[in-house]
VEXBA-893648 format. One record per residue (C-alpha): x, y, z. Coordinates in steps of 0.001 Angstrom, whole numbers. Layout:
BEGIN
<px=X py=Y pz=Z>
...
# end
This chain:
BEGIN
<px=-11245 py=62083 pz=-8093>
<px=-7828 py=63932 pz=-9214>
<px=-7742 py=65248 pz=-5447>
<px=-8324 py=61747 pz=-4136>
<px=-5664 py=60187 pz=-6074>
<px=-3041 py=62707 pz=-4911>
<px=-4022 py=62174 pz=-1455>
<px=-2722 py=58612 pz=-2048>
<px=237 py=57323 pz=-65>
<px=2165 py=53671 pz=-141>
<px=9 py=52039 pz=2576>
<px=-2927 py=53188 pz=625>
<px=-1668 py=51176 pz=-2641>
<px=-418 py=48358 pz=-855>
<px=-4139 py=48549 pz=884>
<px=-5805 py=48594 pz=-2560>
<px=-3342 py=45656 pz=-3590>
<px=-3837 py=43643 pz=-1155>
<px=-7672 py=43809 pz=-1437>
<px=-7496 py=43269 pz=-5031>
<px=-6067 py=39793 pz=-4685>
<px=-8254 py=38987 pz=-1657>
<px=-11101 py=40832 pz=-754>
<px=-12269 py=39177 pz=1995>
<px=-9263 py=39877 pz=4473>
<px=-9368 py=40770 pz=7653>
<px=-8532 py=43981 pz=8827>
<px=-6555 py=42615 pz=11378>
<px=-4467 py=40428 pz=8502>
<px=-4533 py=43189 pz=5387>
<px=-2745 py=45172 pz=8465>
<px=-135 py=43397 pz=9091>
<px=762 py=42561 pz=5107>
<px=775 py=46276 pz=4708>
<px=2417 py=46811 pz=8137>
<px=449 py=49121 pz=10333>
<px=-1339 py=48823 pz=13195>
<px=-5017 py=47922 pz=13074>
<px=-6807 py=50938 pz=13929>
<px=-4694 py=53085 pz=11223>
<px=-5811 py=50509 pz=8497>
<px=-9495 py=50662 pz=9538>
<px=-9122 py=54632 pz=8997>
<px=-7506 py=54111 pz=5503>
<px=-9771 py=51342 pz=4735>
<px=-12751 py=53582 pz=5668>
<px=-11505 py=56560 pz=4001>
<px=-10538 py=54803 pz=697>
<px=-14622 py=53528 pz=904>
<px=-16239 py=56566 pz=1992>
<px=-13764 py=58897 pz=-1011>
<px=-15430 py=56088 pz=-3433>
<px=-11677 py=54625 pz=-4261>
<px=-13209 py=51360 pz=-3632>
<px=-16717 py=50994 pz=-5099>
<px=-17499 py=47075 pz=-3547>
<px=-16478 py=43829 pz=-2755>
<px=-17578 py=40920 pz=-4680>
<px=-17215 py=37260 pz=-5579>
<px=-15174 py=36718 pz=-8975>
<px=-16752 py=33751 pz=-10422>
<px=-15169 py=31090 pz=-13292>
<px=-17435 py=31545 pz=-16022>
<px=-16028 py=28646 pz=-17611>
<px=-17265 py=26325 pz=-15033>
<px=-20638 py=28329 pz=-15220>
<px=-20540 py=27314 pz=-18976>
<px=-20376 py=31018 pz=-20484>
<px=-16948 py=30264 pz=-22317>
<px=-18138 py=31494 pz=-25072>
<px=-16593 py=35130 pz=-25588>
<px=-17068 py=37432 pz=-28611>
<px=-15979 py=41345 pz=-29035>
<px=-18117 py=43231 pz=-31319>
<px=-17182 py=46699 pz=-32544>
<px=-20427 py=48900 pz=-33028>
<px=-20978 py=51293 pz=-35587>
<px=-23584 py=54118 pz=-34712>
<px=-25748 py=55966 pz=-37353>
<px=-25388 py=59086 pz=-35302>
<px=-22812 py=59966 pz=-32657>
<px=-24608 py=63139 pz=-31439>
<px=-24706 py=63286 pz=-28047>
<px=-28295 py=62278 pz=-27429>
<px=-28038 py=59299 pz=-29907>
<px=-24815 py=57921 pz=-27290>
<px=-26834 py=58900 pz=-24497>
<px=-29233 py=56239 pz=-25559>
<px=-26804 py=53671 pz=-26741>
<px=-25295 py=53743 pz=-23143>
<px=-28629 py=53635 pz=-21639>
<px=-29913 py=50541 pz=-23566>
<px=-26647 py=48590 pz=-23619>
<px=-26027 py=48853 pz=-19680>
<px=-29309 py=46631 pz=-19369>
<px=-28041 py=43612 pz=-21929>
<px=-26509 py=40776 pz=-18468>
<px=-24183 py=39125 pz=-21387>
<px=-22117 py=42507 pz=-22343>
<px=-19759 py=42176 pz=-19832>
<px=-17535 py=45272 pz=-21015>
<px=-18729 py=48309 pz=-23456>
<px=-16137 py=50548 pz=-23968>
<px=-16382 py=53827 pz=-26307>
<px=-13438 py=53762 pz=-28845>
<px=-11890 py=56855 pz=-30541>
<px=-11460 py=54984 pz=-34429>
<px=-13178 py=53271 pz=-36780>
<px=-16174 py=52504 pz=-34640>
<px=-17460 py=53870 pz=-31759>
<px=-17863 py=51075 pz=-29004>
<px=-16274 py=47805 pz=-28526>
<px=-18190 py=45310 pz=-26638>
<px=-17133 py=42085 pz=-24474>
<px=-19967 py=39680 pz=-24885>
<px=-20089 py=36121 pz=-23210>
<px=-22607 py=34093 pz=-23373>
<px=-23195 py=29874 pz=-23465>
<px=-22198 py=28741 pz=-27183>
<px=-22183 py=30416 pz=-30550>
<px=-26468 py=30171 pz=-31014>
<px=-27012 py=31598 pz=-28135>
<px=-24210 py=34352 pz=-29010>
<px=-26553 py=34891 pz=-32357>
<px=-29400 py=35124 pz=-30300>
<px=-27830 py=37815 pz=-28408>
<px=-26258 py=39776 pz=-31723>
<px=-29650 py=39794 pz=-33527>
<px=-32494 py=40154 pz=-30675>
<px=-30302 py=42762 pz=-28465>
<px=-26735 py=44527 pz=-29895>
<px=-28580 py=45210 pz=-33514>
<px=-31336 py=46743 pz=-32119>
<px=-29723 py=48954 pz=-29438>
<px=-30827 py=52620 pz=-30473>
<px=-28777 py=54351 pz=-33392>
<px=-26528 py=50614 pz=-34091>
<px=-25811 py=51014 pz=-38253>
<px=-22760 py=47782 pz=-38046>
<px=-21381 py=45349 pz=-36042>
<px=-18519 py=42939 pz=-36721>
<px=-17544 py=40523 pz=-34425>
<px=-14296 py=39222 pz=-33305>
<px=-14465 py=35645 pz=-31541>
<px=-12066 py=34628 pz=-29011>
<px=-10616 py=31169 pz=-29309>
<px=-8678 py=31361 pz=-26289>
<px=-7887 py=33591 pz=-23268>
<px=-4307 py=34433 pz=-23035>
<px=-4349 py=36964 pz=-20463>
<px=-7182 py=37958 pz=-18639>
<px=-6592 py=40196 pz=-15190>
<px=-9383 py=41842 pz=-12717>
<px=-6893 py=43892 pz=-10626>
<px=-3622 py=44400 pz=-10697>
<px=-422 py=45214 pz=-8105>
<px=-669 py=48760 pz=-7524>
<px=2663 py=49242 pz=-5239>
# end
């Protein structure tokens, strides 16, 4: 990936900017933002897809207006951070739909997790039937957001 990112000129950032505000562009349109000719930008485009710089394309939904505005960050303990016991963790955790993030944190804990689900029951569902039994989980405390100051998905990479 290091190689890749060298490799990386100004119309490739203003490529991946451009695409991270709207995906569904033409080629024919993100060329002229970036200003190139078409057939240049369909090499970049292709190149920055086939070197795995861009992974998809997808819809970003509101999950307010889905009702999941219910958001809660739990920091998870682990009985045993050997690395089988993460291994495992990782495993399980990837399969739970309302962890949106799961990070592993160097501190106190070992992962912080961005949950969202409908309301605060359902949240308890979801803390007591799936985070406190993922494999090796000794402590959670959670941390419930009351309102989203700041939230980005991509950001302006030129």
């Amino acid at each position: 990936m290091q190689d890749d990112q060298a490799n990386l000129d100004r119309f490739d950032y203003a490529i991946l900017s451009e695409l991270g505000r709207e995906a569904r562009l033409s080629v024919t349109e993100l060329a002229k933002r970036i200003g190139l000719s078409k057939s240049p930008t369909q090499a970049r485009l292709r190149r920055l897809e086939m070197s795995g710089i861009i992974i998809g394309y997808r819809a970003l939904l509101d999950p307010v207006k889905l009702g999941l505005d219910h958001v809660a960050f739990v920091e998870v303990k682990l009985g045993d951070t050997r690395e089988a016991a993460l291994t495992a963790f990782n495993r399980a955790v990837a399969k739970i739909a309302e962890v949106e993030q799961c990070h592993m944190i160097a501190g106190n804990f070992d992962y912080l997790l961005k949950i969202r689900t409908r309301d605060m029951a359902s949240y308890r569902q979801v803390l007591g039937e799936k985070i406190s039994t993922l494999p090796g989980v000794s402590h959670t405390s959670t941390f419930v957001v009351m309102e989203a100051v700041k939230e980005t998905v991509s950001g302006d990479l030129t």
